[in-house]
Every structure is written in C-alpha cells, then in structure tokens.
C-alpha positions in Angstrom: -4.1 -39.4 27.1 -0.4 -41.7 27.2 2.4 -40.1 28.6 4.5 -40.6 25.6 8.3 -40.6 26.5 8.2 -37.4 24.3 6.5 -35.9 26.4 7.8 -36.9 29.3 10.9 -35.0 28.0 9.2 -32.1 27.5 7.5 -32.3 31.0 11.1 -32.2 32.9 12.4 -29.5 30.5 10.2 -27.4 31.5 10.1 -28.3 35.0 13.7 -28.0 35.2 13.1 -23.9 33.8 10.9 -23.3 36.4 12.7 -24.9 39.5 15.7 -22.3 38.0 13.9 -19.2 38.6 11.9 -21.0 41.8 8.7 -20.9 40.2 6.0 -23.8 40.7 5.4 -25.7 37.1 1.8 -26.7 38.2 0.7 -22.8 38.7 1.9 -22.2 34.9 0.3 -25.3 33.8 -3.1 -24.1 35.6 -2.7 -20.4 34.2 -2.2 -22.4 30.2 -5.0 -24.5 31.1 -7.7 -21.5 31.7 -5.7 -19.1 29.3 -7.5 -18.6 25.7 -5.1 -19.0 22.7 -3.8 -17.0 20.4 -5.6 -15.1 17.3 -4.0 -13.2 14.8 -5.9 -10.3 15.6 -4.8 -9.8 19.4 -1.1 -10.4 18.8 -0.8 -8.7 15.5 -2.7 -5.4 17.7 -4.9 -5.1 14.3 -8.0 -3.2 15.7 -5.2 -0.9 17.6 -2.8 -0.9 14.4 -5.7 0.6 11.9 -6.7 2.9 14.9 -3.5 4.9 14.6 -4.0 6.9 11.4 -5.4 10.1 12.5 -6.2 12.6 9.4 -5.7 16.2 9.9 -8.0 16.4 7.1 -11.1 15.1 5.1 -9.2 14.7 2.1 -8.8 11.0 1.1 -5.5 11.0 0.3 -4.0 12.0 3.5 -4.1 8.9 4.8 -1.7 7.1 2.0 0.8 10.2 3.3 0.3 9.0 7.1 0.1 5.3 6.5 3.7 5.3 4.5 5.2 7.4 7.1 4.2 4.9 9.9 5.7 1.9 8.0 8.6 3.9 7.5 8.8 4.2 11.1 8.5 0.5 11.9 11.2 -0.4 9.0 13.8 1.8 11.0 12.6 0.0 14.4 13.6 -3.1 12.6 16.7 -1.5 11.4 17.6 -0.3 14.8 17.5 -3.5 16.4 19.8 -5.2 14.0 22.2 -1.9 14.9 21.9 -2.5 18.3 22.8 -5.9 18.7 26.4 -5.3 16.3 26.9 -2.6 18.4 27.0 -5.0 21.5 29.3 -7.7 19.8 33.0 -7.3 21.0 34.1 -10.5 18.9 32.1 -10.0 15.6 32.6 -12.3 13.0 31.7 -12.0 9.4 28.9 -14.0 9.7 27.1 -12.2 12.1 28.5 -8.9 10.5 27.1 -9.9 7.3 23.8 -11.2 9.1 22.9 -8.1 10.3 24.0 -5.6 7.5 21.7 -7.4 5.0 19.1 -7.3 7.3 19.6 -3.4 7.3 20.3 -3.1 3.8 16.7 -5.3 2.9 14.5 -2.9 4.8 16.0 0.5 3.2 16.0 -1.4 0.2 12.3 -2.2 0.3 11.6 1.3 1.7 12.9 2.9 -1.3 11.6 0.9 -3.7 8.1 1.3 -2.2 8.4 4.7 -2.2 6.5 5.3 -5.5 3.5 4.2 -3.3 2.9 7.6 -1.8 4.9 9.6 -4.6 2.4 8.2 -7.3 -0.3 7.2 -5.1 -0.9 10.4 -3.7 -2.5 13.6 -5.8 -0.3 16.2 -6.2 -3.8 19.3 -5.6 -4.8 16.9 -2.3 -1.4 17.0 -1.1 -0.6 20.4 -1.2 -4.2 21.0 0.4 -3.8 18.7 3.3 0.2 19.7 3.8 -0.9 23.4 5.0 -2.7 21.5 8.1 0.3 19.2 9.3 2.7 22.8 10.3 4.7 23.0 11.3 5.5 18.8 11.4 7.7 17.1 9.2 9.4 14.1 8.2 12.6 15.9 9.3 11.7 15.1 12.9 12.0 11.1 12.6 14.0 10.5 15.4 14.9 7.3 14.3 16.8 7.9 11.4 19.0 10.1 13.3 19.3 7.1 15.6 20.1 5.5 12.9 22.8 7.9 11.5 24.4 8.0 14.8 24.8 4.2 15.3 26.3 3.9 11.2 29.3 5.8 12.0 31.8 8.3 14.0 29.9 11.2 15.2 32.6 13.0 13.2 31.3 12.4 9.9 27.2 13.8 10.6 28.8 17.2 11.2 28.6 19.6 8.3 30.7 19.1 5.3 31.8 22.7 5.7 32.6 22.5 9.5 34.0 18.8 9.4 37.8 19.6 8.6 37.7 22.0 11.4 37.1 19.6 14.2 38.7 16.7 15.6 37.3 13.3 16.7 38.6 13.8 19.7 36.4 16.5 20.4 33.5 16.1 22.9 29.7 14.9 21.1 28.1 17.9 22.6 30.7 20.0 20.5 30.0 17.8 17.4 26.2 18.0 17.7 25.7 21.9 17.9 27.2 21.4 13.9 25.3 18.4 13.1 24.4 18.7 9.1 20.4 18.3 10.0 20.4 21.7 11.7 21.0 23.4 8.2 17.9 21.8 6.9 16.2 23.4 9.6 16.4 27.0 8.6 13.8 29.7 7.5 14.1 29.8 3.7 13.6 33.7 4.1 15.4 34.6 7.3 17.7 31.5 7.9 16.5 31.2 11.4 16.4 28.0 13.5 12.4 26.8 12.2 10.1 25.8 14.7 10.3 22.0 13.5 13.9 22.2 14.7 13.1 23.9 18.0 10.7 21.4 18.8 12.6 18.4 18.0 15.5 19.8 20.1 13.5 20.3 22.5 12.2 16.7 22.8 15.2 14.9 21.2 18.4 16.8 21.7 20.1 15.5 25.0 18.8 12.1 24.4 20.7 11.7 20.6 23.7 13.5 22.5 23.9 11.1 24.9 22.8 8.4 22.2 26.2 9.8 20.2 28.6 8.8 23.5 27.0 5.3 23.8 28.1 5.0 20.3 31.7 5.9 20.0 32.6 2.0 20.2 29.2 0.7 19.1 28.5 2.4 16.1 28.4 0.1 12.4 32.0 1.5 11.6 33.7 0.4 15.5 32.5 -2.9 15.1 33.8 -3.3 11.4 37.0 -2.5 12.7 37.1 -5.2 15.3 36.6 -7.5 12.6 39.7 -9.5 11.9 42.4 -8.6 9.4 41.0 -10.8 7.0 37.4 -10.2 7.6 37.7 -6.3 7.0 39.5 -7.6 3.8 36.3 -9.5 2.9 35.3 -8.0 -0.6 31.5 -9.2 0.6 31.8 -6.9 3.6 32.7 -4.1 2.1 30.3 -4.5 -0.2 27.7 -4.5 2.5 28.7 -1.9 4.3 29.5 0.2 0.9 25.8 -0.6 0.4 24.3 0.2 3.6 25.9 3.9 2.7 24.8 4.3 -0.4 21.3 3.0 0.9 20.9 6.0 4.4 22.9 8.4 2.8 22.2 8.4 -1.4 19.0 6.2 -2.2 16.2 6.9 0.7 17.0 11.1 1.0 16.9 11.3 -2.8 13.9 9.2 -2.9 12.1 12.1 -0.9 14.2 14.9 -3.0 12.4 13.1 -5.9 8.8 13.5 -4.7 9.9 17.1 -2.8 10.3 18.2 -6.7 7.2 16.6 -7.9 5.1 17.9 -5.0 7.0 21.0 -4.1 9.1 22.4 -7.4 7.3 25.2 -9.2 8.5 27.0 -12.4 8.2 30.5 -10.4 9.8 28.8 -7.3 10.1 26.3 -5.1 6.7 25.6 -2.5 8.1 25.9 0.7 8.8 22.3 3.2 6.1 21.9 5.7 8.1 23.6 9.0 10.2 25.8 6.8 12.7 22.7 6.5 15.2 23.4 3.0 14.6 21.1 0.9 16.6 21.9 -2.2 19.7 22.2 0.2 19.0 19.6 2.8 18.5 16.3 0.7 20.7 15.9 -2.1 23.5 14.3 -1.2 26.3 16.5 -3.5 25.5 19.3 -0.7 26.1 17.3 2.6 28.4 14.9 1.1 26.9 12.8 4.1 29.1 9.6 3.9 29.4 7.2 6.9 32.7 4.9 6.1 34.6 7.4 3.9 37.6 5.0 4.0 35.7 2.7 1.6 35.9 5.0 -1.1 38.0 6.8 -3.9 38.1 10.6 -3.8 36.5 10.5 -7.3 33.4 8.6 -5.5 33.6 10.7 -3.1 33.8 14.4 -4.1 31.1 13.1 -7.0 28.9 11.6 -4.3 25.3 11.1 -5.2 25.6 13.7 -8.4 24.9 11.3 -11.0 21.8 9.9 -9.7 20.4 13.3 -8.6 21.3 14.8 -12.6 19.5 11.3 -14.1 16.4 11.3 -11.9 15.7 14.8 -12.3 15.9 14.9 -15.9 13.6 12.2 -16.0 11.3 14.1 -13.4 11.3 17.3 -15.5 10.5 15.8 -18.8 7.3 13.8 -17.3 6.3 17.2 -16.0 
C-alpha cells in the first residue's frame, strides 16, 4: 500500500496525540489491527436495549405503557445534557444560548406530540388491569424531570404557589425544598398524608436534588440568560425560546398526562385513584401550581390565566369523545 502524503499527515497527527499523553502509537496501532469493527447492534446495545422492558403483567398492552416511559426517560437525558453544558458557560452568547434551548424545546416538543402513542395506543380495560400491579410506582418519581425543573430556573419559583410569597430567595434550598410544589401531588386522596411513592422517592432522591438545587443557583436556564448581554436578553428570538421552553415543562407535557389521567382515570361517579395515591386532578393542571420558570417574561394576564385555556379546550374535547 503507498504512503500517500495524506496519510502521512494523518500518521504524525496521531503520533503527535499519543506522544502528549506519553502513550506508544504502535501499541494502539496493534490493539486496531486485532480489534473487530463496529456493528450496529453492539454500539446501539440493541439485544440489551429490548431486554429492559420487564412486564408486571401478561397483558399485551403493558409494554406500550413501559416502552413510552423509557423513551421518555432518554428524551430528558438528552435534555439534561444540553442544561448542563449552559449551565457551565460563563460567557454565553446567543448562539450557543439559542443552540441549546432548541435542542431542549425539540425533544419536549416531540415528546408531547408522541404522546397519543400510549394515550391511544393503550386500552383503556388493559390499563386499568395492569395499573393495580405497578403500586405503588409512578411517573411522579422521574427523577429527571425534577432535574430538569431545578436546572430551568431559581429554586424560588418550584415552591408552592401558596407558600411562594412567603419566602425569600435568599433563603437556604433545604428551606425551599421541604415546600416544593411536587410534595402536594404526593398526598393520600383520603387522609392527605405523605403517599408511599413520595416516601420512597425521598428517600432515594431527596438530598441529592437538594444538593442538585445549590449547584444550580448560578447554573440554572434563567442565571445564564441573565449573563447574556444587554442586547442578547433583548433578542425577541430568545425570549421566544425561553418563553417556549416554559410553556413546553410547565403547560404542554403535564397536561399531556392530565389529558390521558382523564381518559384513563376520570369516572362519572369519581375520579380512579393515581397509581401511589399521587392527586392527579390537583397535581397536573397548570392553573393550580401556576408552575412558571421565567415569570419576568410574562404579563400578569398570562400569568394569573396560566395554562387555563388549554386545559378548558382539551377537556371539552375529551368529554364529548367520551
């Protein structure tokens, strides 16, 4: 084979990396040599990938309900990472700002349009069948979307809409979390004591979103908009990506599940209770939690009807189709 000048090139590039880190170039070039390549299956982890869908059940359609959940999961991850790497930027610029929002906004976007897939795909008998042997789990213990909440905004505005004007933002995370709104979705529909699913994610998450909350008081979405430049946070395209972004976590995705929690859940008599207990009809609808992450961004109209108009449309539409 010729030694094209190309590859010459490529030959001291890579020598070059090696000598750096004082590795030999010739022991890497051995290990390639007896190394077998690359198949879609082994870096993709597909044999592992459709291993991980364990049914509690025999019913068929419990496996759309775990399936969804999972890529849900994976969407956040990929949220997450865009979060984390603002958060780290001490010079943002618009472009990168912009970058990385759209990212965000593209995979809550795609989550909630693909929501139908487990609200229609799913029967509504099977569900409520297989639901009685996932207690007391729920969706309410993603730990990722309170990651996500936490690196959105100031700690300040996740505390309950009824507790918020009480508290300052100078007071300590630990003080802020034992009000967080979540912990009212958590209560016994009959007693209105902490559930079990609340307990148990507490138990396993609690000091390590604490602790995620202090790493995030000059990290979070909102602190690095604000080290934007003066003409930057003027930008009408990012405000519209951030104004997005809230609508998307804090509107769109929680009333996508407050739309199949009434399809799957909502009974003339009453309401079926959440799997762990977890209040449904209080917890999700935005107009309750008035959950808003960059409240500067909007009018008091928007924001004291936050959410209401979509609920009112979408559950008209619901009831008539029932």
């Amino acid at each position: 084979m010729e030694i094209t000048k190309e590859l010459q090139e490529r030959l001291e590039l890579l020598n070059a990396k090696y000598q750096a880190i004082g590795q030999d170039l010739i022991s890497y070039l051995d290990g390639l040599l007896y190394s077998d390549v690359t198949t879609y299956w082994d870096y993709i982890q597909v044999d592992t990938l459709l291993s991980l869908q364990k049914p509690k059940t025999k019913i068929q359609d419990e496996v759309i309900f775990i399936v969804y959940h999972q890529i849900t999961e994976l969407y956040f991850k990929l949220a997450l990472q865009e979060y984390k790497s603002l958060g780290e930027e001490l010079m943002p610029t618009k472009e990168s700002f912009l970058v990385r929002v759209s990212r965000i906004n593209r995979y809550f976007e795609a989550l909630i349009k693909s929501f139908s897939i487990m609200v229609d795909g799913m029967d509504r008998e099977a569900f409520l069948k297989f639901r009685m042997s996932l207690l007391p789990a729920s969706g309410f213990q993603s730990a990722q979307y309170r990651e996500i909440e936490i690196y959105s905004t100031d700690f300040i505005n996740l505390v309950s809409h009824g507790v918020r004007d009480k508290i300052t933002t100078s007071d300590d995370i630990i003080e802020m979390y034992r009000h967080v709104y979540w912990k009212s979705g958590a209560t016994d529909l009959e007693t209105g004591n902490k559930t079990l699913t609340l307990t148990q994610f507490e138990e396993k998450y609690g000091s390590g979103l604490v602790a995620l909350g202090e790493h995030c008081r000059t990290r979070n979405l909102w602190q690095v908009y604000l080290r934007l430049s003066d003409e930057d946070r003027k930008d009408q395209t990012v405000i519209a990506a951030l104004k997005a972004n809230d609508l998307n976590v804090n509107v769109y995705w929680p009333l996508a599940h407050y739309k199949s929690a009434v399809r799957y859940l909502a009974k003339k008599e009453q309401d079926v209770a959440a799997t762990g207990g977890t209040n449904w009809q209080k917890y999700l609808p935005p107009k309750f939690q008035k959950r808003i992450f960059y409240p500067a961004l909007w009018t008091e109209d928007e924001k004291e009807n936050w959410g209401k108009g979509w609920v009112e449309e979408e559950i008209k539409t619901i009831l008539k189709g029932a």
